[in-house]
MMTF fields as JSON, N, C-alpha, C and O atoms, coordinates in Angstrom:
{
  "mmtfVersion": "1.0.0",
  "mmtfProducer": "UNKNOWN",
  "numBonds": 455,
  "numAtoms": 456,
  "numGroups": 114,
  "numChains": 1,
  "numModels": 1,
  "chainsPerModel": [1],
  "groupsPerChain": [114],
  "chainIdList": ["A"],
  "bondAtomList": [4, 2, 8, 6, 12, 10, 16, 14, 20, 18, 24, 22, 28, 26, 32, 30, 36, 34, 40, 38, 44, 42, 48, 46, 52, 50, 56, 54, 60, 58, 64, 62, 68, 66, 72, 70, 76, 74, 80, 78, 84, 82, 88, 86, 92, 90, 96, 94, 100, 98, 104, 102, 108, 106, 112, 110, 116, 114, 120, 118, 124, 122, 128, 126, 132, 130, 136, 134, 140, 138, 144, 142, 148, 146, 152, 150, 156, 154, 160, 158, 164, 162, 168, 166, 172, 170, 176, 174, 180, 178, 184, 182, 188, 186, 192, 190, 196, 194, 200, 198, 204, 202, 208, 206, 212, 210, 216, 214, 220, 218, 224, 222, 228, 226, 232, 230, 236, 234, 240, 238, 244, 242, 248, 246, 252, 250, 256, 254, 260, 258, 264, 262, 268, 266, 272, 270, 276, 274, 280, 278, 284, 282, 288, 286, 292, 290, 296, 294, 300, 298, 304, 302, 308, 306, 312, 310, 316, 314, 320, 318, 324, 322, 328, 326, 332, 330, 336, 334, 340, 338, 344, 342, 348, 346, 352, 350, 356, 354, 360, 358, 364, 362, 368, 366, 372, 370, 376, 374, 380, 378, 384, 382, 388, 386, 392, 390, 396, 394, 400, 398, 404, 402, 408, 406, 412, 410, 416, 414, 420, 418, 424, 422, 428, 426, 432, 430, 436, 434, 440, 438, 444, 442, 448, 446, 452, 450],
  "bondOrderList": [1, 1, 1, 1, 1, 1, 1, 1, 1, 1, 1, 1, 1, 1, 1, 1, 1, 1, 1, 1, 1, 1, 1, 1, 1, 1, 1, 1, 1, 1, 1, 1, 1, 1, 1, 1, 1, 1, 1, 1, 1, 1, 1, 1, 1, 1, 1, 1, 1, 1, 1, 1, 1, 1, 1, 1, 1, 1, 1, 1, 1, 1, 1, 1, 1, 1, 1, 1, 1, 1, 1, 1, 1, 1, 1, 1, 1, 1, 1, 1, 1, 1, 1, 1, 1, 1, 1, 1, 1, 1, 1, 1, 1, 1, 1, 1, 1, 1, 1, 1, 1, 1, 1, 1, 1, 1, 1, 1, 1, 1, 1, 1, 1],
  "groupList": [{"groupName": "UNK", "atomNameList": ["N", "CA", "C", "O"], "elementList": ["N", "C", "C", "O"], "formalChargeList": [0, 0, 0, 0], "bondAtomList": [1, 0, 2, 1, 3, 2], "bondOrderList": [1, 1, 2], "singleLetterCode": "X", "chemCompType": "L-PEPTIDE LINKING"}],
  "groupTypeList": [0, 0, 0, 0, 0, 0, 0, 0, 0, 0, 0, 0, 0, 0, 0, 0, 0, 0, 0, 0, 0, 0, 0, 0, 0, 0, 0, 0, 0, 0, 0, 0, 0, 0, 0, 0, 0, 0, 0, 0, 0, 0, 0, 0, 0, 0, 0, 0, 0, 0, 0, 0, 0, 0, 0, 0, 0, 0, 0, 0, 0, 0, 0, 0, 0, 0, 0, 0, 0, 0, 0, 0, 0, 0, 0, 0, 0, 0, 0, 0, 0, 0, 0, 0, 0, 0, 0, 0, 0, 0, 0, 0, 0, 0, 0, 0, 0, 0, 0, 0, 0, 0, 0, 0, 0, 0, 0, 0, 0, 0, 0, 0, 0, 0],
  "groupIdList": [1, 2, 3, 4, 5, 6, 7, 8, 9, 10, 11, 12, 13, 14, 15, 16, 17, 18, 19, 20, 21, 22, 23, 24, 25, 26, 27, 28, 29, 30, 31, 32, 33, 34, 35, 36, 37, 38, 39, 40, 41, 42, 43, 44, 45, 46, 47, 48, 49, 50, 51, 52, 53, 54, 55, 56, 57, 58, 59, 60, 61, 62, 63, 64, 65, 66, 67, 68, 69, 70, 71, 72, 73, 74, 75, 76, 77, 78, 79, 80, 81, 82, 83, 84, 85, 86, 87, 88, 89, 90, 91, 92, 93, 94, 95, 96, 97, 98, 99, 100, 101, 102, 103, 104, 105, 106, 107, 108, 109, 110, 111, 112, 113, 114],
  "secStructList": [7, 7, 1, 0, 0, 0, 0, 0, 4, 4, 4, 7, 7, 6, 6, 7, 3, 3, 3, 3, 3, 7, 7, 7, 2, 2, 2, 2, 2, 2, 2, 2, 6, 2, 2, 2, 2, 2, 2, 2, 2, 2, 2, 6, 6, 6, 7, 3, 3, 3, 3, 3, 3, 3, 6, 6, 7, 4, 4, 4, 6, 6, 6, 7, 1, 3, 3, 3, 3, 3, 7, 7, 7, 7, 6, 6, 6, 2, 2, 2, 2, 2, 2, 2, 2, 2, 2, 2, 2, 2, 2, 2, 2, 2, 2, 2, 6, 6, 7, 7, 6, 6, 1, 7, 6, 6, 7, 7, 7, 7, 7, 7, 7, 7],
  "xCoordList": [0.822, 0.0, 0.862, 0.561, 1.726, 2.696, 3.607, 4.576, 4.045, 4.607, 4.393, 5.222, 2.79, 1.835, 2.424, 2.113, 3.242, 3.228, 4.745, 5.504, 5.212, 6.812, 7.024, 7.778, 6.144, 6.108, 5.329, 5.153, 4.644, 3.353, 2.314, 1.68, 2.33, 1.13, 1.283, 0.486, 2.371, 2.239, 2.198, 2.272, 2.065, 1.859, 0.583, 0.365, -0.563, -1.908, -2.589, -2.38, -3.076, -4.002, -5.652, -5.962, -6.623, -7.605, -8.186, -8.162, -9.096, -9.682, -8.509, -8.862, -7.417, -6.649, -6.946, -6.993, -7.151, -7.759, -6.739, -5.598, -7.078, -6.01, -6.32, -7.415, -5.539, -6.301, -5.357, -4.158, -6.305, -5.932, -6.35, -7.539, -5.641, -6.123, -6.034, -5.216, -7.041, -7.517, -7.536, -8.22, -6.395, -6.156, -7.692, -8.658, -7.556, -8.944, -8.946, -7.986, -10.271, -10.419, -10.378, -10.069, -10.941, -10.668, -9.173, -9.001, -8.442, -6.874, -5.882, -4.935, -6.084, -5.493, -5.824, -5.435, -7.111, -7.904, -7.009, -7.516, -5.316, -4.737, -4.64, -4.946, -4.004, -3.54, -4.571, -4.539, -5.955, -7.017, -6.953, -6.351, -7.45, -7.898, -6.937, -7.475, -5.667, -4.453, -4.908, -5.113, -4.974, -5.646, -6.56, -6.393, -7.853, -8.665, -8.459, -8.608, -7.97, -7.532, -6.414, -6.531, -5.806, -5.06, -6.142, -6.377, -6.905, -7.91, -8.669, -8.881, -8.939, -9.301, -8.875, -9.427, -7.631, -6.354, -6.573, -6.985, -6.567, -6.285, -7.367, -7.342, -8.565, -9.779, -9.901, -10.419, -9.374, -9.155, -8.473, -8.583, -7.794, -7.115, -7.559, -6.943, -8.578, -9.679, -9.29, -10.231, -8.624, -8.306, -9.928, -10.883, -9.849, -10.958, -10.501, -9.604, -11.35, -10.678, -11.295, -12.523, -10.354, -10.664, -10.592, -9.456, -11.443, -10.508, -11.097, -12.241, -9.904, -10.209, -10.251, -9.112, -11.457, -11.555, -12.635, -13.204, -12.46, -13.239, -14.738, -15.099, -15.273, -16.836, -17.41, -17.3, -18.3, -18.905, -18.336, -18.881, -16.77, -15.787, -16.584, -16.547, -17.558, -18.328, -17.745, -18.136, -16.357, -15.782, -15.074, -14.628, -14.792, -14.374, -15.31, -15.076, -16.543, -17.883, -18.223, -18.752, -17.951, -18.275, -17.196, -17.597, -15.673, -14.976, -14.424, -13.63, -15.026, -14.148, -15.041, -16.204, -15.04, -15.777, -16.313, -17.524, -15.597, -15.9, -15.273, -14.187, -15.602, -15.212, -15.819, -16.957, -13.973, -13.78, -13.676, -12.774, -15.002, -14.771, -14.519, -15.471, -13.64, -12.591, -13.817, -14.645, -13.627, -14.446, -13.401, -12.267, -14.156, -13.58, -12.364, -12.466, -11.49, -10.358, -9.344, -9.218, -8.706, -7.467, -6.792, -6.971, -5.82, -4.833, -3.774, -3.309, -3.415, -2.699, -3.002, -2.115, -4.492, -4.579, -5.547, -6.305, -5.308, -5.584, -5.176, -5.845, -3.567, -3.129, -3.392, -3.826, -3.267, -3.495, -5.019, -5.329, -5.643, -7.106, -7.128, -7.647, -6.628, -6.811, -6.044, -6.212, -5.049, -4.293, -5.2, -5.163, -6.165, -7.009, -7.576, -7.297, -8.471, -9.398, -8.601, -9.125, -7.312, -5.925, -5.276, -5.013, -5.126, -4.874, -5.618, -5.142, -7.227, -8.4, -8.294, -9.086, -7.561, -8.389, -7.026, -7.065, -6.018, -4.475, -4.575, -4.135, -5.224, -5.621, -6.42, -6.092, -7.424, -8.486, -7.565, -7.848, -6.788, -6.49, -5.604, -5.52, -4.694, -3.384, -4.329, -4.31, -5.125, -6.163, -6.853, -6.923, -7.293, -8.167, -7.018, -7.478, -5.806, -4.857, -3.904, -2.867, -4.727, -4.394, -3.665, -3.86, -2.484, -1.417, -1.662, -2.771, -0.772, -0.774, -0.074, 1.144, -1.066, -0.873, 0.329, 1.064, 0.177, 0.662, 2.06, 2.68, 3.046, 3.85, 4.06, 3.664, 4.958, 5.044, 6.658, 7.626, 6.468, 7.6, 8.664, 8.436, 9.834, 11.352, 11.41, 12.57, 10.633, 10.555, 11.811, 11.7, 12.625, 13.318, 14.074, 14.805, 13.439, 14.255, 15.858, 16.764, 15.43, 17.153, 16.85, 15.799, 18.496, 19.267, 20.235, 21.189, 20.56, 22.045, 22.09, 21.25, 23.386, 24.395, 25.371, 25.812, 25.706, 26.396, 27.834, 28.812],
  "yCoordList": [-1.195, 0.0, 1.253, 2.413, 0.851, 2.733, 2.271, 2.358, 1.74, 1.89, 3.247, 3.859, 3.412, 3.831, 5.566, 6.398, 5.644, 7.606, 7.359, 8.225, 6.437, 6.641, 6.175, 5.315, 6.987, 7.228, 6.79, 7.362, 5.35, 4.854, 5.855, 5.973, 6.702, 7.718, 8.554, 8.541, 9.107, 10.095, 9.554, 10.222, 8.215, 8.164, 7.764, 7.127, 7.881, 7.764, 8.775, 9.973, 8.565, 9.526, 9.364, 8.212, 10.202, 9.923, 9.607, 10.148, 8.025, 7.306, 5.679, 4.545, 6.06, 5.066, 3.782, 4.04, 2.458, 1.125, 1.107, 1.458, 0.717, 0.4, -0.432, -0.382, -1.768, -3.17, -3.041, -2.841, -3.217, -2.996, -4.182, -4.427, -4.699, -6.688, -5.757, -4.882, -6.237, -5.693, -7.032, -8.054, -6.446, -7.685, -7.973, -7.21, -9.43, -9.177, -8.565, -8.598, -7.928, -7.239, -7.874, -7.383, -9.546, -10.408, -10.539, -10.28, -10.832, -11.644, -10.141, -10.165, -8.865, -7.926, -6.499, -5.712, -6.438, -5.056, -3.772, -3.085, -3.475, -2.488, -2.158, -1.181, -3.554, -3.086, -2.634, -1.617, -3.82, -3.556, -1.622, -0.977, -1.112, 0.227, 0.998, 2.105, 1.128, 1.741, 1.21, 2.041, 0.004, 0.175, 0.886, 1.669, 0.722, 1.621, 2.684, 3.166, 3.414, 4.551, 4.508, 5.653, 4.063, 4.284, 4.488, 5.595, 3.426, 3.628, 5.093, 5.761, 5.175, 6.914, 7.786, 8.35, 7.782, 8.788, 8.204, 9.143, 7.216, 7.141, 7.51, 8.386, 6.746, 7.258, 9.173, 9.798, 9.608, 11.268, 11.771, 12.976, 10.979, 11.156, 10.402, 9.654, 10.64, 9.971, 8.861, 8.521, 7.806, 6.892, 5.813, 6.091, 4.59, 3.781, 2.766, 2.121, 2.347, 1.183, 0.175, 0.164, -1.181, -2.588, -2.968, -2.991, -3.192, -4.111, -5.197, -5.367, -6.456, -7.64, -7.826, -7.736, -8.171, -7.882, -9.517, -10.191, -9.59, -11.049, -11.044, -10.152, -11.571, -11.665, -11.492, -12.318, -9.977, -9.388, -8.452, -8.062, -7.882, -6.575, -5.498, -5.217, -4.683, -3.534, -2.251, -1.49, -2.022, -1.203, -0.535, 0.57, -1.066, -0.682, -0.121, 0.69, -0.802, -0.494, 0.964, 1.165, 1.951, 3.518, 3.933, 4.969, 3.599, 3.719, 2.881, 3.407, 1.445, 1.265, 1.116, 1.251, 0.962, 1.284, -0.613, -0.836, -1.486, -2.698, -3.637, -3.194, -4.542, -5.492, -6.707, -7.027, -7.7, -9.113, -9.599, -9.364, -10.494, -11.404, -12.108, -12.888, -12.495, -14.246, -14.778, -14.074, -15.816, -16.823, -16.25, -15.796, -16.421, -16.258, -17.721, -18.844, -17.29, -18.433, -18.196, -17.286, -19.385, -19.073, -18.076, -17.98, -17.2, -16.583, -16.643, -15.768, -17.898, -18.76, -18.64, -18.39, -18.806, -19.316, -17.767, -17.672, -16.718, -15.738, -15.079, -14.827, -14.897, -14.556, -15.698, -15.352, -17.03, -17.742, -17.088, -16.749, -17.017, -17.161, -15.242, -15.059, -14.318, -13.445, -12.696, -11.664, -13.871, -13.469, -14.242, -13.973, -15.306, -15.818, -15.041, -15.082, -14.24, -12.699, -11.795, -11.14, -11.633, -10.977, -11.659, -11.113, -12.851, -13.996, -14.05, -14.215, -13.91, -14.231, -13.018, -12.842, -12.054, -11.055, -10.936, -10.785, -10.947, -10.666, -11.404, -11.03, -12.731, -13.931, -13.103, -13.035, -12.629, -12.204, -10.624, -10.193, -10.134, -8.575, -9.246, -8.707, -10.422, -10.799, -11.035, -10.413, -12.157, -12.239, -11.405, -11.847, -10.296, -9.072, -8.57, -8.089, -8.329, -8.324, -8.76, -8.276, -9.875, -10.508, -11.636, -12.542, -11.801, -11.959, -13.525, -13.708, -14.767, -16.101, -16.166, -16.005, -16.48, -16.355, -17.499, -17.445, -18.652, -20.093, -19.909, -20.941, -18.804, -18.79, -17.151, -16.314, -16.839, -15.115, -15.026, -15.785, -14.05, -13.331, -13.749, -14.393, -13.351, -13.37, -14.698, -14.941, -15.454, -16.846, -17.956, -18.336, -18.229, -19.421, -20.54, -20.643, -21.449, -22.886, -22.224, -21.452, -23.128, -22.421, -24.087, -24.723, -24.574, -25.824, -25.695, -25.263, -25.933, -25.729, -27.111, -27.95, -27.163, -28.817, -28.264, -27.123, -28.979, -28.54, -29.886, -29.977],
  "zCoordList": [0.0, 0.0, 0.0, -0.282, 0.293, 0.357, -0.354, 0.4, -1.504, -2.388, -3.511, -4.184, -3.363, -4.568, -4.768, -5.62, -3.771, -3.278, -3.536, -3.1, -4.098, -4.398, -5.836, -6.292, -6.416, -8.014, -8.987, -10.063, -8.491, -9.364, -9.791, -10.839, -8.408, -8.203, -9.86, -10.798, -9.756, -11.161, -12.602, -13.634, -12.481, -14.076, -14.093, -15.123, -13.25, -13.096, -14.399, -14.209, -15.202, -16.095, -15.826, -15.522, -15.878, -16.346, -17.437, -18.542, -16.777, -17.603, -17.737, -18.063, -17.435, -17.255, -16.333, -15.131, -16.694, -15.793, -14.958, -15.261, -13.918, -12.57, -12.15, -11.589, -12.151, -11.415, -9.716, -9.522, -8.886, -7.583, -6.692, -6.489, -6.318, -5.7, -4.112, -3.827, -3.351, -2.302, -0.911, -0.861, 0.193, 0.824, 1.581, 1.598, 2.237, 2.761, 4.14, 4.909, 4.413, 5.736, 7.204, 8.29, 6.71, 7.469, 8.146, 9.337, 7.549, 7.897, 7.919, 8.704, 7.087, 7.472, 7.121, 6.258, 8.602, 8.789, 8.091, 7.204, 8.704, 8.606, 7.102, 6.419, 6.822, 5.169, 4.361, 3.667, 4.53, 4.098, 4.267, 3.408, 5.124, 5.09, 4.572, 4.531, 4.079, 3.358, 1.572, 0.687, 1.398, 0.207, -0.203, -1.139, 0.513, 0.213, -0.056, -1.179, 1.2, 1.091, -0.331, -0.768, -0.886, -2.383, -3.172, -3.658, -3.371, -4.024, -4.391, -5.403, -2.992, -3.072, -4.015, -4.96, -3.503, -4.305, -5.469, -6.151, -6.175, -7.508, -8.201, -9.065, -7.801, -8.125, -8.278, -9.203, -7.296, -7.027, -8.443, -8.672, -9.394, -10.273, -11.267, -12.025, -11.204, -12.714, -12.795, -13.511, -12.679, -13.113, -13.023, -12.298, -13.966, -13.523, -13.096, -13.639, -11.527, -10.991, -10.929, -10.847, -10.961, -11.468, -9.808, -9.334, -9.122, -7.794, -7.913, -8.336, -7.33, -6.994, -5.753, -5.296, -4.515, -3.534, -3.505, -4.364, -1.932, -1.812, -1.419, -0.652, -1.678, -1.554, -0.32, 0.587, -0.2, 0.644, 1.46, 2.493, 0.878, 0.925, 0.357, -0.841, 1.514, 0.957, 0.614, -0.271, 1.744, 1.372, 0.325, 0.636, -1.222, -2.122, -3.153, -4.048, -2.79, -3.74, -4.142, -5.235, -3.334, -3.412, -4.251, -4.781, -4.786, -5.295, -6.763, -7.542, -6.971, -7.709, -9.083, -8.7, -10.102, -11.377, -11.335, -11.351, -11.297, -11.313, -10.088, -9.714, -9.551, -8.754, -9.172, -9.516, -8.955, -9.361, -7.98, -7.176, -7.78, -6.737, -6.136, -6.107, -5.422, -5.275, -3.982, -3.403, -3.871, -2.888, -1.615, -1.769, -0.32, 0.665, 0.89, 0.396, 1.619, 1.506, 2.758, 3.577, 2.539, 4.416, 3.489, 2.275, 4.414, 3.713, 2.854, 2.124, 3.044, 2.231, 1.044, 0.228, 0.602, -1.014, -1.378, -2.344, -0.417, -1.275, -2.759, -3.761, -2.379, -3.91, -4.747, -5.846, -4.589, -5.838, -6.238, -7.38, -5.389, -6.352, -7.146, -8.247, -6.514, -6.946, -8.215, -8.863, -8.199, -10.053, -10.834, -12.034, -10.417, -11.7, -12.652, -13.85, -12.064, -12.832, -13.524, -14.425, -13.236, -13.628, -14.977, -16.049, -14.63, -15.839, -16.765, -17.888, -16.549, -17.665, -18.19, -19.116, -17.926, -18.661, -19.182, -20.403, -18.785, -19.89, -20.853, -21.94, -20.693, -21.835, -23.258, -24.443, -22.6, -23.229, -23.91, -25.028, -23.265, -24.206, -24.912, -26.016, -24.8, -25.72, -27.146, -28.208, -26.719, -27.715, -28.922, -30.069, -28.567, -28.638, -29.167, -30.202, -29.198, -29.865, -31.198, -31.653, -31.595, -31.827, -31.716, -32.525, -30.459, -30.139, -29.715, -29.213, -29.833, -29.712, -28.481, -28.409, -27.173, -26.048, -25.498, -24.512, -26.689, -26.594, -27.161, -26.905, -28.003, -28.617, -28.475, -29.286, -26.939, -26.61, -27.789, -27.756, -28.549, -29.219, -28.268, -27.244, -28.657, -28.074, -27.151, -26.818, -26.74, -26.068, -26.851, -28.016, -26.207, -26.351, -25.593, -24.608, -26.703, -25.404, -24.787, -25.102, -23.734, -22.975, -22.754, -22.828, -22.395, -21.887, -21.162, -21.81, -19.671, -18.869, -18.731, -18.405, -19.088, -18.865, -17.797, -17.937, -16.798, -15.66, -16.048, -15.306]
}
């Protein structure tokens, strides 16, 4: 959460998507409310925000343009589930791109023999 004020902040434009994964309020109240609060600020700076936040997290709702919902979960398997919605949709713009998600440019076999 305080990374965001040591330079991310200024390349914020309006109208610009901002995907913002939102810890849960459950397992960590503090951080939780410092996100938000980013949120704010970015939102404050036109940006439109994407959050991924877990199911029945009311607090982001007044702020963010859309919310992706992960199933509630131990803390452990939070980040796995919350790059999924992150994944489907990079899938979907490589796509929309044209771009062969299965064969990324500059990709090559590597081999180390020790």
């Amino acid at each position: 959460a305080g990374e965001l004020k040591h330079g991310p902040i200024a390349l914020i434009e309006p109208g610009q998507p901002v995907f913002v994964i939102v810890p849960s309020p459950r397992h960590s109240p503090l951080l939780h409310s410092k996100v938000v609060s980013n949120i704010q600020e970015i939102r404050a700076r036109g940006a439109r925000i994407i959050a991924v936040a877990e199911e029945g997290d009311a607090a982001v709702l007044p702020y963010a343009d859309e919310v992706l919902r992960i199933p509630l979960a131990d803390p452990l398997f939070e980040p796995l589930l919350a790059v999924v919605p992150l994944h489907i949709f990079a899938m979907g713009l490589a796509t929309a791109k044209g771009l062969d998600v299965d064969q990324p440019r500059n990709l090559a076999k590597s081999v180390t023999v020790e």
